[in-house]
C-alpha positions, 0 to 999 in steps of 0.5 A, a space after each residue: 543437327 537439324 532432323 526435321 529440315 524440310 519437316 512441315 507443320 512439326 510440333 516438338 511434343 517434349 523439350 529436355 533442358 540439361 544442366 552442363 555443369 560445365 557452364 557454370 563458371 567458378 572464379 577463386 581469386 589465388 590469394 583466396 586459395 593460398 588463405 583457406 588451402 589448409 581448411 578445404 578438401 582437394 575436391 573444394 580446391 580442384 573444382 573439378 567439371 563433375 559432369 564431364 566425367 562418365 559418372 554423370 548423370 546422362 538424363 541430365 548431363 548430355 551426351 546421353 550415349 551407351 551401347 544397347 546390349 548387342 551392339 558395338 561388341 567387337 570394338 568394345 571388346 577390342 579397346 577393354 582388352 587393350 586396356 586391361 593389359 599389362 605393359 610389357 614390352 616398350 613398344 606397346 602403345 598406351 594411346 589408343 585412338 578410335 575416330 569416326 563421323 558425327 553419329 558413329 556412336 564413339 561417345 557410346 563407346 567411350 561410355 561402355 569401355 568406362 563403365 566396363 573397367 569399373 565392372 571389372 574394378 580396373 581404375 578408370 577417370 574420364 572427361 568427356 567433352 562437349 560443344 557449347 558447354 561452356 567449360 566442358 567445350 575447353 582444355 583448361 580444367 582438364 588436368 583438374 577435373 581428372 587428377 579430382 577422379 584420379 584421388 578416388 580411384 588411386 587414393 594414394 595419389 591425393 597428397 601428392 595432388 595437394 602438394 602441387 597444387 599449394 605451390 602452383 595455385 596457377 595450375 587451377 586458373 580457369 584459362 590460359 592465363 596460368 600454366 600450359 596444359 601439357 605442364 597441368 596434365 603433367 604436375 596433376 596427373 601424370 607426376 603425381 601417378 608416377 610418384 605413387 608408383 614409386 612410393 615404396 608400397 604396391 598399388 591396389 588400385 592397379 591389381 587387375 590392370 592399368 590406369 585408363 583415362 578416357 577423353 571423348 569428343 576432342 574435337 568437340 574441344 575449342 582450344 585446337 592449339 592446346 589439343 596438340 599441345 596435350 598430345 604432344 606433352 602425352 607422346 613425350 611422357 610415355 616415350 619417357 615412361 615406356 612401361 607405365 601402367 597408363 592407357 589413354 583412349 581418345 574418341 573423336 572425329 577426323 580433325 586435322 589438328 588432332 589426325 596430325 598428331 596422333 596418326 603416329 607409330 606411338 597411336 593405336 588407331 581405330 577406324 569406326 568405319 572399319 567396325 561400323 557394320 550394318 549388324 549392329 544398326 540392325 541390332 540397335 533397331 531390333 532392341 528399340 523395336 522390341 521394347 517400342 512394340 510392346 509398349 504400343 497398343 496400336 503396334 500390337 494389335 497391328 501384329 495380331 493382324 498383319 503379322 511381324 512389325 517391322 518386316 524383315 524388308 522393312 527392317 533392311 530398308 530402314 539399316 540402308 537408309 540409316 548408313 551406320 549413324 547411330 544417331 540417326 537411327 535413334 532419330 528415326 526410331 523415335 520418329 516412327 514410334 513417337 507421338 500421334 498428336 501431330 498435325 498433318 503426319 499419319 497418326 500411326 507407326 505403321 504409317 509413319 514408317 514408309 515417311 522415315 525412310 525419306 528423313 534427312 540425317 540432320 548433317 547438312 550444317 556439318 557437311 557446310 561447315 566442314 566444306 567451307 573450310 577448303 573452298 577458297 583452295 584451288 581445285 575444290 569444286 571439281 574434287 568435291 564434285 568428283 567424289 560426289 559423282 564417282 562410280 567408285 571410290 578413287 585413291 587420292 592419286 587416282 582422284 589427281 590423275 583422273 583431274 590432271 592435276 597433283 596428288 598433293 593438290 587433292 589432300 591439300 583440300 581433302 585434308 581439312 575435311 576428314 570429319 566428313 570423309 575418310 582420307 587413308 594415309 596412302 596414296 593407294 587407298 580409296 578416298 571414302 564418304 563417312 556418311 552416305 547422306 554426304 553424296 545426297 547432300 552434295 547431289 541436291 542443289 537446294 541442301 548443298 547450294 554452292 557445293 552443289 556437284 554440276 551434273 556437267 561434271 559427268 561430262 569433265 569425268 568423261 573426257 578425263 576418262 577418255 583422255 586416260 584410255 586413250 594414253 593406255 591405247 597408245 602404248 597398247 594398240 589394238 585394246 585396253 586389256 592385258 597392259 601391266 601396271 595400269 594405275 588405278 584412273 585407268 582401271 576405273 576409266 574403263 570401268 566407268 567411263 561410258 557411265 559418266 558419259 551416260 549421265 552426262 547426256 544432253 549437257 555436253 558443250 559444243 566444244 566437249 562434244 567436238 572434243 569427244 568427237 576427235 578424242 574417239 576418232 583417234 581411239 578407234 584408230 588404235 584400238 577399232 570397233 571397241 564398243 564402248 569408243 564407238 557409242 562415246 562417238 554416237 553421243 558426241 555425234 548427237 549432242 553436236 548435232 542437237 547444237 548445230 541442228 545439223 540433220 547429218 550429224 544425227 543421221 551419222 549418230 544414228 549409223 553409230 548407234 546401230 554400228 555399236 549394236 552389231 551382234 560382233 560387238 557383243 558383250 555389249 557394255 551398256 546395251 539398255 543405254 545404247 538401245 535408249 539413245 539409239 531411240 532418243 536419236 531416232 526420235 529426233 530424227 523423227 522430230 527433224 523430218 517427220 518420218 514416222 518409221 523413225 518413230 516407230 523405231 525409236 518406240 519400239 528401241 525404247 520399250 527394249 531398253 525399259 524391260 532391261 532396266 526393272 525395278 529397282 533399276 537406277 535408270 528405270 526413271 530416264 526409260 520411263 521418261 524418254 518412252 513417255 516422250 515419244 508417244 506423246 509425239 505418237 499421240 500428236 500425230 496420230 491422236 491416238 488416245 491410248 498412247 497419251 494415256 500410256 504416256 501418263 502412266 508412264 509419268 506417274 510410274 516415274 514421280 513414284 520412283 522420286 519421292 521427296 527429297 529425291 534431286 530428280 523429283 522435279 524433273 519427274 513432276 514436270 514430265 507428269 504436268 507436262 503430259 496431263 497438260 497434253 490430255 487437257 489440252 484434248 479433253 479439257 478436263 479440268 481436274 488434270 488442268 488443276 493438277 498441273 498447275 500444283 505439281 508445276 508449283 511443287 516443282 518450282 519450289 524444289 529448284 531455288 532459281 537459277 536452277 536450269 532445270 526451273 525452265 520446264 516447270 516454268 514453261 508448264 505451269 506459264 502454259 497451264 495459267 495461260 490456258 486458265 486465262 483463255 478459259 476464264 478471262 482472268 487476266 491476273 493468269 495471264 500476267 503471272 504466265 509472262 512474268 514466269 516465261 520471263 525467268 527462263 530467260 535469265 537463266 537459258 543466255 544465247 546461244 542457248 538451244 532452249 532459248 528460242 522455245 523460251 522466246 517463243 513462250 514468253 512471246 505468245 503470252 504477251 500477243 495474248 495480252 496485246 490482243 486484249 489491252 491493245 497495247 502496240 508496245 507489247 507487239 513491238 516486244 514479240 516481233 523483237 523475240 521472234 526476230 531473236 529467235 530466228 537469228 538463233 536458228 540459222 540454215 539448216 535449223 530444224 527449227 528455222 520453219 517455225 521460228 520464220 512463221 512465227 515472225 511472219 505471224 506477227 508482222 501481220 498483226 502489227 500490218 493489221 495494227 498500222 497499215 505498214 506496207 514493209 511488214 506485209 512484204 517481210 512477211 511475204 519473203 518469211 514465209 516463201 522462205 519458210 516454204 522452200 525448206 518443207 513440211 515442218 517436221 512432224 506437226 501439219 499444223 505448223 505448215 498449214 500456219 505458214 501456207 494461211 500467213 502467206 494467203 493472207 498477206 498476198 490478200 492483203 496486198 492485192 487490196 494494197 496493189 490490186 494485182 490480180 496475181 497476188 489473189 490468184 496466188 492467195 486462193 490456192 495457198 489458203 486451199 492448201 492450208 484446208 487441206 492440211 486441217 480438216 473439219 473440226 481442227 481448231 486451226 481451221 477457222 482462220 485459213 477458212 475466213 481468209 479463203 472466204 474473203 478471197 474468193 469473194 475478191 476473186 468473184 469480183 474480179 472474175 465473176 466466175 460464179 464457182 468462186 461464189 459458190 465456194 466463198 458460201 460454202 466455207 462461210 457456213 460452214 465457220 458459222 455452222 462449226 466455229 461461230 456458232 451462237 454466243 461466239 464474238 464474231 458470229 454477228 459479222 459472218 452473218 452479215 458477210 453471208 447475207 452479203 455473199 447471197 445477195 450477191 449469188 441472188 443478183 446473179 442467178 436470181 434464186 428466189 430461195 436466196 433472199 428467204 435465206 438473207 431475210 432470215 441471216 439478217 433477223 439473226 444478226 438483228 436479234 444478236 447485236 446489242 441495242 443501238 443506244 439512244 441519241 
């Protein structure tokens, strides 16, 4: 098991090498045996494992396992009195099976059932198994090792041993070459038990009970095939001997190969998960705390100061995490208590507390392993998946039912995976994790790869849901309750249902939403106003409207929402989720039209929903995020600074709710760059700037590719380097950008509703690049995106305006480039197009963009054509654009130079001297805020005003105007770089 997976910079301060003795194999040829039998004790000829039994020596031989005192006392009670009584009746069984996960403590129980039948001088002879041991990992010296034990606690038995084992040297071979080991067992243990019972004189060793023989770990035995066969040849030989005095106590996990065997009426069993109460973990950690604490200067004068170390809440916090693995709470003790050396961790306990409650119980090679096994079955990835994402834990036939598929199709794959769940002999017992960490592993794509459980499998569980209310409705029109002999999917479907729908939200395929839809439709027709119907139609109505981009779909899930939230339809059964998709589909209103009481609406909606869910609520982080979501969008309307700020705290509240190795912690670390990227956008605070790059980076590295959720951090941290690239010039920022806003197209195919961003992204890094390098097969590339992504929204996308402007954009450059003609008309058609369908949502800058691109392009045609009419359209459109952007929006300075060129044509045309007069306005005041001293262009516009002044001087001769061109040119002069020697 492996504790310190995704451990950084961890030294192992101690290294314990054991001595398995088992390991050590001892080869006798027979002739040898048969030659020197006479002269050697039983012990030379049986070559016994001696560290196999629970005589060992536990420092040396492993498992090191015992019962601290306090704990396991009820199952240890239960098993010695078992074991301590007399057989009386034939139907007593002599076999007794305890089974539980890896950690559970079983060899700790074997070895404190061992330990207290000596105590109590009852005779007792042990093999405890042990993986990877060599001959303690197989069957074959089994008999031997426990007839050996056998002559020391029961001597009577030693001639009868030596007997058997002079005429069948064969019963000693050290592998399958010799006897069967159910023929071993019986000649060398079970016969020569038997015959000394009946040897005419009474059993000492038997005065206060019966013989126990105890094997630990079976499952731990290689040889599966000859575990079945000693199980069966030990079934037959008490159903032989009904009232021998023999108990035999098996621990193991749940195996197959051993479950099939022993889950008889013969078998007493023993779930650990039945005994394994939190108490007990708690009790173990006091016992190790207690002496830890002692021992621990540091610890000490800790306590004198603070108080009691651990706290109660600390000590509650640590029993949960642990989830009953006795092995794991061993591993945390040990690493809050261990050494202060090392590098990179607090050097303290006290510190190192708070870290122990993030630790990985080291199962994650178990669950693989055992996962693997039924992988290639049918079904496997949606039963796993839906015992990792259930609300509560499903019989198999509920499991079957719930999936449409057969019972016997659900304990096919859930059969070979008993050592990792509990899988009940009933079809009406719930299927149960041995482990909670098993969820976590199956939840965290970067631990379980390809078991990973889809969160899209929240959206299956929903319809399957809802197809089973539905069949409920039909036969019990007017509502779910009151119907007998309802099966248990059906119950939990209307338990929960609106859950799954719930987690399910955003990843609802068109077609899983057209199907909610009409699924709904019919409900509410049988069973109307049902609340929970009513909101499952809202969000199929939403999410078919985030795939469409139809603005009356959201408009009618909004009407849904609301609906849903009448008081009459109270109790409501999700009212804090109900209120945060009301809000989410009315922020999206918000983004559709730019109608900003349905942002208010919606923020206000929000802020409900959070004060429903405090700390520790478990949907505390998506409020969080969505209400930081919308003022953020506040904040891009109105730049007020105090929504950004909330913005952000909200963020940071949320990544505090996900710390490592939370599957959510990307999500919450993007949401963060995300924000901080707004504000450094504002303030060009490079602090924030620099976060964002490295919360980005953890981010990445959290989602292995092709991990859709790598496309927002992706995004970010492209955006940040890009921003990096503005700032310094360096162009290693700019091509590490395009290669990341590359990768979300991979990963998000059309018709993708993400995509077009991503087209966006990558296409605005590379006409960075071809601003730079000038190099036209970069521009041939963005105008090719944009056009993809414009086919990606069709009528009446909201997000057609943008997608039309962003092509047109483009088009002109690539005019600009070579002078084409068709570009300039396209780009004309774009944006007229772009007009008609309004005022893109929420953002006037974006408008501003589509008026500016078509002033300049009719400018740029009336230098083509010279139609004064394309001039006249011109003017008003780059005015228009102004309006839009007033001084000092960064935007501004592109509609202004456009405006100014403009109207100087319109002067030459017209010579009416206002259009001079404005032309000489809007130039100085681009030198004035845009280009000033330093800026690339500021020589240029010098010039173009120096000329715009000439030509106000010739026609009104202003005398003031040439002091004004003599001083514009002496700048210029001053600024441009020295003419270099012919």
């Amino acid at each position: 098991m492996n504790f310190f997976e995704r451990s950084r910079d961890t030294r192992i301060e101690q290294l314990n090498a054991y001595q398995v003795e088992g390991g050590l194999r001892i080869h006798a040829a027979h002739a040898q045996v048969n030659v020197n039998a006479d002269q050697m004790s039983l012990f030379q000829l049986l070559r016994p494992i001696t560290d196999a039994s629970h005589t060992r020596d536990r420092k040396q031989s492993p498992p090191d396992s015992a019962c601290l005192p306090g704990t396991r006392l009820e199952v240890v009670r239960n098993v010695n009195t078992w074991a301590s009584s007399n057989v009386t009746t034939q139907m007593e069984p002599h076999i007794r099976w305890t089974h539980g996960y890896a950690g559970s403590g079983k060899s700790a129980i074997s070895q404190e059932v061992c330990d207290k039948s000596e105590r109590e001088g009852r005779p007792v002879i042990s093999f405890f198994f042990f993986r990877n041991a060599g001959d303690r990992s197989k069957i074959w010296r089994l008999a031997a090792t426990l007839a050996s034990q056998m002559t020391a606690v029961i001597p009577e038995t030693e001639p009868l041993i030596r007997a058997a084992v002079t005429s069948n040297p064969d019963l000693l071979s050290p592998c399958e070459a010799g006897f069967p080991i159910g023929a071993r067992v019986q000649r060398l243990v079970y016969a020569p038990f038997k015959a000394a019972l009946h040897g005419g004189s009474k059993v000492k060793a038997l005065a206060r009970g019966p013989l126990l023989i105890v094997l630990d770990g079976l499952d731990e035995c290689d040889n599966k095939h000859e575990v079945q066969e000693l199980i069966d040849s030990m079934l037959l030989f008490f159903n032989e001997n009904p009232l021998i005095p023999l108990r035999v106590f098996i621990t193991s996990r749940v195996e197959q190969h051993i479950q099939s065997r022993l889950n008889v009426p013969e078998v007493q069993l023993d779930n650990l998960v039945d005994h394994c109460t939190n108490d007990d973990i708690a009790t173990f950690l006091q016992v190790l705390f207690e002496d830890g604490c002692r021992r621990d200067p540091v610890v000490q004068a800790y306590i004198q100061q603070h108080g009691e170390w651990p706290t109660p809440s600390d000590k509650r916090k640590l029993v949960e995490h642990i989830g009953g693995s006795f092995i794991f709470a061993s591993a945390v003790f040990k690493f809050i208590m261990g050494s202060t050396s090392v590098d990179g961790l607090p050097t303290t306990p006290v510190h190192r507390l708070p870290l122990a409650l993030q630790m990985n119980p080291g199962l994650d090679g178990l669950y693989a392993q055992t996962l693997a096994r039924s992988e290639h079955l049918p079904h496997f990835p949606h039963i796993i998946s839906t015992i990792a994402l259930l609300e509560a834990p499903l019989p198999t036939s509920g499991i079957a039912e719930l999936l449409g598929i057969d019972t016997y199709e659900v304990i096919n794959v859930l059969v070979n995976l008993q050592a990792i769940t509990q899988v009940p002999g009933t079809d009406d017992m719930p299927v149960t994790l041995c482990h909670t960490s098993l969820r976590d592993f199956l939840t965290t794509q970067s631990r379980s790869i390809r078991f990973f459980a889809q969160p899209s499998h929240h959206v299956r569980l929903f319809l399957r849901c809802l197809e089973c209310k539905l069949k409920l409705c039909r036969r019990n029109p007017g509502s779910f309750h009151g119907f007998e002999g309802r099966t248990s999917a059906v119950d939990y479907a209307l338990g929960y249902s609106t859950a799954h729908l719930n987690r399910g939200e955003g990843l609802f395929e068109l077609s899983e939403s057209n199907s909610t839809v009409q699924l709904c439709r019919e409900a509410l027709g049988l069973c109307p106003g049902t609340p929970a119907l009513i909101l499952a139609l809202a969000n199929a109505t939403w999410s078919r409207a985030i795939h469409t981009g139809s603005l009356a779909e959201l408009k009618e899930a909004i009407v849904l929402y609301r609906e849903g939230l009448r008081p009459e339809s109270s109790p409501h059964p999700a009212l804090s989720w109900s209120l945060s998709n009301l809000g989410g589909a009315l922020l999206d209103c918000y983004r559709h039209n730019g109608t900003m009481s349905n942002l208010e609406e919606a923020i206000s909606l929000l802020r409900q929903a959070l004060s429903l869910r405090p700390a520790p609520h478990r949907d505390r982080f998506s409020s969080l995020s969505n209400l930081s979501n919308a003022l953020l969008d506040r904040y891009r309307r109105t730049r007020i600074i105090g929504d950004l700020n909330e913005a952000i705290s909200l963020s940071q509240e949320a990544l505090e709710l996900r710390p490592p190795p939370h599957p959510d912690r990307s999500l919450a670390l993007n949401n963060l760059c995300h924000v901080l990227l707004v504000r450094y956008s504002c303030k060009r605070n490079m602090t924030d700037h620099e976060e964002v790059i490295s919360l980005c980076r953890e981010a990445l590295e959290l989602f292995p590719s092709p991990h859709p959720g790598r496309t927002f951090p992706l995004y970010d941290l492209g955006r940040a380097l890009q921003d990096r690239y503005d700032r310094t010039g360096n162009i290693a920022d700019l091509e590490e950008a395009i290669l990341l806003y590359r990768e979300p197209l991979e990963i998000l195919p059309p018709p993708h509703p993400g995509r077009p961003a991503s087209l966006y992204n990558l296409s605005n890094a590379l006409l960075d690049r071809y601003k730079l390098t000038r190099t036209i097969a970069d521009l041939e590339e963005v105008i090719s995106l944009h056009r993809e992504a414009l086919k990606l929204r069709p009528p009446p996308h909201p997000g057609r305006s943008h997608s039309l402007e962003n092509l047109a954009t483009t088009l002109l450059y690539r005019y600009q480039r070579t002078g084409a003609i068709a570009d300039l008309e396209e780009a004309i058609l774009l944006c007229r197009e772009a007009l008609k369908l309004g005022p893109s949502s929420h953002s006037n800058c974006s408008h501003a963009q589509t008026l500016n691109n078509l002033g300049e392009a009719l400018m740029y045609r009336y230098f083509h054509t010279e139609s004064v009419a394309d001039l006249d359209e011109a003017v008003p459109r780059l005015r228009e654009a102004l309006a839009l952007l007033p001084s000092p929006h960064p935007g501004r300075p592109g509609p202004l130079g456009s405006l100014v060129i403009s109207l100087e044509a319109m002067y030459d045309e017209h010579r009416e001297l206002s259009h001079l007069q404005e032309a000489i306005d809007h130039c100085r005041e681009l030198l004035a805020y845009y280009h000033g001293v330093g800026h690339k262009d500021r020589v240029e516009w010098l010039g173009l005003l120096a000329s715009l002044l000439q030509m106000r001087f010739e026609a009104t001769g202003q005398e003031e105007d040439l002091a004004d061109i003599a001083k514009l040119k002496e700048e210029a002069n001053q600024l441009s770089p020295p003419s270099s020697p012919t």
